[in-house]
N, C-alpha and C positions, 0 to 999 in steps of 0.2 A: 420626630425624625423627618427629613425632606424625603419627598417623593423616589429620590433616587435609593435612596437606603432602603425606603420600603420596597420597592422594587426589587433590588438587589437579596435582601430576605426573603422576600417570598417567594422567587424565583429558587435560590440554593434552598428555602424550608418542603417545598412541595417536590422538587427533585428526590430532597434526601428521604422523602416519606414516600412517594412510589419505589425508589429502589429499594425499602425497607419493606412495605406493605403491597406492593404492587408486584412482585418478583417477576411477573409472566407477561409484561406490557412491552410492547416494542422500544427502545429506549428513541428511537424518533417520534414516536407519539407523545412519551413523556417529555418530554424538552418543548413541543407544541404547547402541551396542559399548563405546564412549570410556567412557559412565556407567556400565555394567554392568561393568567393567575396573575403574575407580576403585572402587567398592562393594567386589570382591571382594579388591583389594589395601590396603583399610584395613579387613579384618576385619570385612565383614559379612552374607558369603557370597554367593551368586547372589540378586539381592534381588527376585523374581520378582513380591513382590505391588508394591513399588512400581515396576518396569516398567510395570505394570498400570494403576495407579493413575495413571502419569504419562501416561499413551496417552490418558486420559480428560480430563486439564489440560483442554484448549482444546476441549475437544469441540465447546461453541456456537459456537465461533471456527469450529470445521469446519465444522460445517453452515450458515453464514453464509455462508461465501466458496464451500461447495457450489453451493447452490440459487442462491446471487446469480451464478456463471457461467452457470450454464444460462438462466436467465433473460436474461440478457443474449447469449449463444450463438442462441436462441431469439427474440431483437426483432434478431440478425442473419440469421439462416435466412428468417423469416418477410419478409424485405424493410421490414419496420418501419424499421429506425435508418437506412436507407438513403434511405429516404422522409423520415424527418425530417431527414436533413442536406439537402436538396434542398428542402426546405419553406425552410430557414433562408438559406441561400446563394438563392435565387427574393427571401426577401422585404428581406434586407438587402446585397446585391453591392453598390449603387448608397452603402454606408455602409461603408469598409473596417477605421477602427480597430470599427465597432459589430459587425462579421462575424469581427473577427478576436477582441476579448472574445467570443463567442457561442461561440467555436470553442472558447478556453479552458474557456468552462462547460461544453463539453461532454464534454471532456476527462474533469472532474471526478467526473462521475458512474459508470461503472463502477466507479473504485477507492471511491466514497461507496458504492457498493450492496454489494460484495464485500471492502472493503479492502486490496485489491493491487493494485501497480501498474502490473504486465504486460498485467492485462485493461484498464485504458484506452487504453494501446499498441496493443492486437492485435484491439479491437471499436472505438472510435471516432478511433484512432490511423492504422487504414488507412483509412478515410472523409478524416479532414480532409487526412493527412498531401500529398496530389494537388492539393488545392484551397490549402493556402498554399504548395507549390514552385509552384502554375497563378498566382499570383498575384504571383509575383516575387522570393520568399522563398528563398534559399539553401541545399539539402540541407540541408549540417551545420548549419545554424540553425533548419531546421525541426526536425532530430532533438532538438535542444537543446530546443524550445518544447517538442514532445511531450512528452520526457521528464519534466523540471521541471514537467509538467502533470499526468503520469502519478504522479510521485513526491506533491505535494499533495494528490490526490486522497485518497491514504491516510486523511490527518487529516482528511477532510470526513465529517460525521456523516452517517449512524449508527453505520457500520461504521468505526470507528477502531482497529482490533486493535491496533498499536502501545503506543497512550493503555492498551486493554483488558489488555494484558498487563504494561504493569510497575503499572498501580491494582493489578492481583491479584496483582503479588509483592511489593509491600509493603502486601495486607489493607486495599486502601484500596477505598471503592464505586463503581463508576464512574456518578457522576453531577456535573450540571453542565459536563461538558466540551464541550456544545453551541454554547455564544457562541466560549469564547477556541481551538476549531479552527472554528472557522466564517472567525475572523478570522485564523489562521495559515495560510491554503490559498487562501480563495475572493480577496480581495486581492490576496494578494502572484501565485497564479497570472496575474490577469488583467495588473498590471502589469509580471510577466516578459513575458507574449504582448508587452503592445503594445511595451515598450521593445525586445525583439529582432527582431519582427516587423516594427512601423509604417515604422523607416525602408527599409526592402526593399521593399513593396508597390505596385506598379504599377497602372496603372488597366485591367483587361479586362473582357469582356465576359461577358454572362448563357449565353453555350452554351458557351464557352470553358471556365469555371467549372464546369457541368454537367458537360462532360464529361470533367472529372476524376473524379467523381466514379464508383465500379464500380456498373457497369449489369445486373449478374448478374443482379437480383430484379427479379421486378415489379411497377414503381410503386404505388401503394397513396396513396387520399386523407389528405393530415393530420390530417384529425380521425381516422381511423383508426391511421394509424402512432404517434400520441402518447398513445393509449388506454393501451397498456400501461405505461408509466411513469406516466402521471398516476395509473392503480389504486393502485399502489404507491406513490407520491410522496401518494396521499391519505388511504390507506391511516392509513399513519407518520403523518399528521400530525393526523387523525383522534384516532387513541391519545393523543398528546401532548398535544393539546388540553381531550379529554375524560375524562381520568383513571376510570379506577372505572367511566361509562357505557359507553362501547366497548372489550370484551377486549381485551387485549394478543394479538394471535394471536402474536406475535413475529415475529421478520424474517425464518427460515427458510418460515415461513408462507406470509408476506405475497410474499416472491420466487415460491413456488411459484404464488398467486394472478396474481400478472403473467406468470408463463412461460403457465399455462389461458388466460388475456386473449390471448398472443398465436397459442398453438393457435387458438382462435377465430377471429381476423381473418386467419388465415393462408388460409381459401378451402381448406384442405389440402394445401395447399404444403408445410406445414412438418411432418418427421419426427420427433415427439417423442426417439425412442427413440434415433436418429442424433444429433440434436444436443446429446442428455445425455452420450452414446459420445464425442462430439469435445470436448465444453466439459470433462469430464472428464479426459481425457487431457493428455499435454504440459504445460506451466509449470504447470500448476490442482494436475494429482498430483504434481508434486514442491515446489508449495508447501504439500496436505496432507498430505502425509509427515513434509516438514521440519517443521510444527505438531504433530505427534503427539510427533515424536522430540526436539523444544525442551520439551515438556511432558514427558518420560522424564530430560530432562536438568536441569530445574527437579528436580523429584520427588528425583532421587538428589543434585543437588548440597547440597538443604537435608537428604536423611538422612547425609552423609558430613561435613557441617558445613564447604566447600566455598563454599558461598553465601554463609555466615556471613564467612569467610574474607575474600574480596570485599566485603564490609558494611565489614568494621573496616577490610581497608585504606586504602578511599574514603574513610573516616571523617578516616583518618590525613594526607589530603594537604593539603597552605595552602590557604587559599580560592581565593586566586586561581589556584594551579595547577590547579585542580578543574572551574573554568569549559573552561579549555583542553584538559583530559585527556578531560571529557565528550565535546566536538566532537569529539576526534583522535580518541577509543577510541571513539565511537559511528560516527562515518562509514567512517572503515578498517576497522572488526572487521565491517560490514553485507556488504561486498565478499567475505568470506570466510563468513561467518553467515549472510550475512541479512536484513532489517531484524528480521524476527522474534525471530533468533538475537541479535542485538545487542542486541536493546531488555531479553531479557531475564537475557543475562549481563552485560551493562553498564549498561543503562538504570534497573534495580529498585533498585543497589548507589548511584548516583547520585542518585535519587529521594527514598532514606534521607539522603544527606549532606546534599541542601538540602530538608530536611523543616519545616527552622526558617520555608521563603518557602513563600509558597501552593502547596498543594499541586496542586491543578487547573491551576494556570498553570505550574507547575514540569512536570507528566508532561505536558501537552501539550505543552510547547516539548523534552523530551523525545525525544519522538515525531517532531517532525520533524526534530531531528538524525539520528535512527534513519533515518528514511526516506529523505535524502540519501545514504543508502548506497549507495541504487540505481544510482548513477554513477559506484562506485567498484570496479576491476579487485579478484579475478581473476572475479568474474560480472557485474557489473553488467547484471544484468536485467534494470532495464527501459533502463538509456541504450542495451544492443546491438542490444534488439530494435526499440527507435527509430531505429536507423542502420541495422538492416536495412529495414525498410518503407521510409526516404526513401532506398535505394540506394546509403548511403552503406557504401564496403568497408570501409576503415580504421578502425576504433573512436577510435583515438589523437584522431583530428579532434576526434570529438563530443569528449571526455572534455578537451581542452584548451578547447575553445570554450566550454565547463560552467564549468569551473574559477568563473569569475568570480561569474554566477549562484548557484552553490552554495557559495561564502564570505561573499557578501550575504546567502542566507536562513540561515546558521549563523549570522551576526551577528544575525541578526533574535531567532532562535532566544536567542540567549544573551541578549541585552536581554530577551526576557520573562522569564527567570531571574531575572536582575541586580535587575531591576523589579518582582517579580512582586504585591509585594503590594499597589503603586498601580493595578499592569492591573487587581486582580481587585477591588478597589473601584469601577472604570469598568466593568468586563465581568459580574463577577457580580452 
């Protein structure tokens, strides 16, 4: 066998033996050992400086999805996001498809600020998730709505890590992907809400509603509780706007400026240091570990020629099989990976084959097959952690009652492919 074969085996054989034997290992660690095994069994020793080198890959990708938890950790400590779901449910109850769109957009925004989409489940995921079971909505469909809301978040700009991670494995800039995920997330989320939502919805009352809502924090006026996003939401749009006049602080920055906004309005409620300790820990660290260890595994897979490997195969499949192997290998390999881990052992190798259609519409529709992964066994991260908040035990439920929704947006998905280069004459 050449070097690269051996490589490429010993890489997927030591994977598939820690995920077997290893059950309790961080899967960013694993992917290091996996890489670090492949290196040394294709001749090219312990390959320490690019370990190094690959730890650094995603770095801005870390300190995005950093600063953008704590921030959002921090607009829930401080009783802010709790105040705004109570501003939103006060002034639209009496309007249920217009409350339950509201609900979607707000879904949106943690995984827009941070790129993942566990933190739209576990900050405004347990806000709404009380007020559409209060409102007539069935568990398992709500976990459905969250989820599918938590998953498109991913691709809602600025923080599209996904889109950010296969642009930089195949050296492309990531610029312009602002219109065509704005149109693969904001959309298509609000029309999953209402089509699984609208027929369930009963008509109840203004305290009813309230007091679903957790009453932990205390109240706080709207014009205060929506300070701190609006900083940051003006912040971004500020730079965009005015090129060259106002600094880019960039977005690790700009989060840290809205986490001091909400120190501020917090009256001293809010324990800076405490709520960096929690936003920090649990799903945040082991999805910045798994980005270090995806970035060790980039790094070693293009020096052992591994990637390359991957490039030609894809290269090699009919087109049409290529459409269908994208969806399969991108949403199955995300259950075990990732979306992270997928998009950029499968997503970069896929990105080259349809290099020939736009490129911007190609990584982001991309991106959201990658992201549908979320609801695919044996992690499905964010669909479990939406079945835990709406009380549902079973997983099986969510993940059947998905099925449908997540065949709809992978079609969705593959028409912008199929299409792309008439979207991107409408979009760009």
């Amino acid at each position: 066998m050449t070097p690269v074969i051996v490589a490429a085996v010993v890489l997927v054989a030591v994977f598939i033996a820690g995920m077997v034997f290893l059950k309790g290992i961080p899967l960013g660690l694993l992917l290091t050992l996996a890489s670090a095994a492949a290196a040394l069994a294709s001749g090219f020793g312990f390959p320490l400086r690019h370990i190094v080198e690959g730890m650094f890959t995603y770095l801005n990708i870390v300190l995005i999805c950093a600063t953008g938890v704590i921030f959002l950790k921090c607009m829930e400590r401080s009783g802010a996001a709790a105040s705004m779901t109570k501003s939103l449910v006060k002034a639209l109850y009496r309007v249920p498809w217009l409350l339950l769109t509201v609900i979607m957009l707000l879904l949106l925004v943690p995984g827009a600020l941070t790129g993942v989409a566990v933190n739209s489940v576990l900050s405004m995921g347990v806000l709404v998730a009380p007020i559409l079971i209060g409102m007539g909505v069935p568990r398992v469909t709500t976990a459905v709505i969250i989820g599918v809301g938590a998953i498109l978040s991913m691709l809602v700009p600025p923080t599209n890590l996904l889109a950010m991670s296969i642009a930089s494995g195949i050296n492309a800039p990531f610029q312009g992907f602002t219109v065509p995920t704005l149109v693969l997330s904001v959309p298509l989320a609000v029309i999953t809400g209402l089509v699984l939502g609208l027929p369930h919805i009963r008509k109840t009352d203004l305290d009813q509603l309230l007091g679903c809502i957790p009453n932990e924090y205390e109240d706080m006026s709207p014009a205060k509780a929506w300070l701190p996003l609006a900083t940051v939401v003006v912040i971004m749009i500020l730079i965009r706007a005015f090129p060259g006049r106002v600094p880019d602080l960039g977005t690790p920055l700009t989060f840290m400026i809205g986490t001091f906004v909400c120190l501020a309005i917090s009256g001293g409620r809010l324990n800076l240091v405490k709520a960096t300790t929690e936003a920090l820990s649990g799903p945040m660290l082991a999805v910045l570990e798994l980005l270090v260890g995806v970035g060790v595994f980039v790094q070693i897979a293009s020096l052992t020629g591994v990637r390359g490997l991957l490039v030609v195969s894809s290269l090699s499949l009919p087109s049409v099989l290529a459409f269908v192997a994208a969806a399969v290998s991108l949403i199955l390999s995300g259950g075990i990976l990732s979306p992270f881990g997928a998009s950029a052992v499968f997503g970069v190798p896929f990105a080259l084959f349809f290099l020939g259609r736009d490129q911007i519409i190609t990584i982001s529709a991309l991106a959201l097959l990658s992201a549908l992964s979320q609801f695919s066994p044996p992690t499905a991260i964010a669909g479990r952690f939406a079945a835990d908040i709406c009380g549902v035990d079973d997983y099986s439920k969510v993940m059947k009652a998905a099925i449908l929704p997540i065949v709809a947006l992978a079609l969705v998905a593959l028409a912008f492919i199929v299409w792309a280069d008439p979207i991107a004459r409408v979009l760009l």
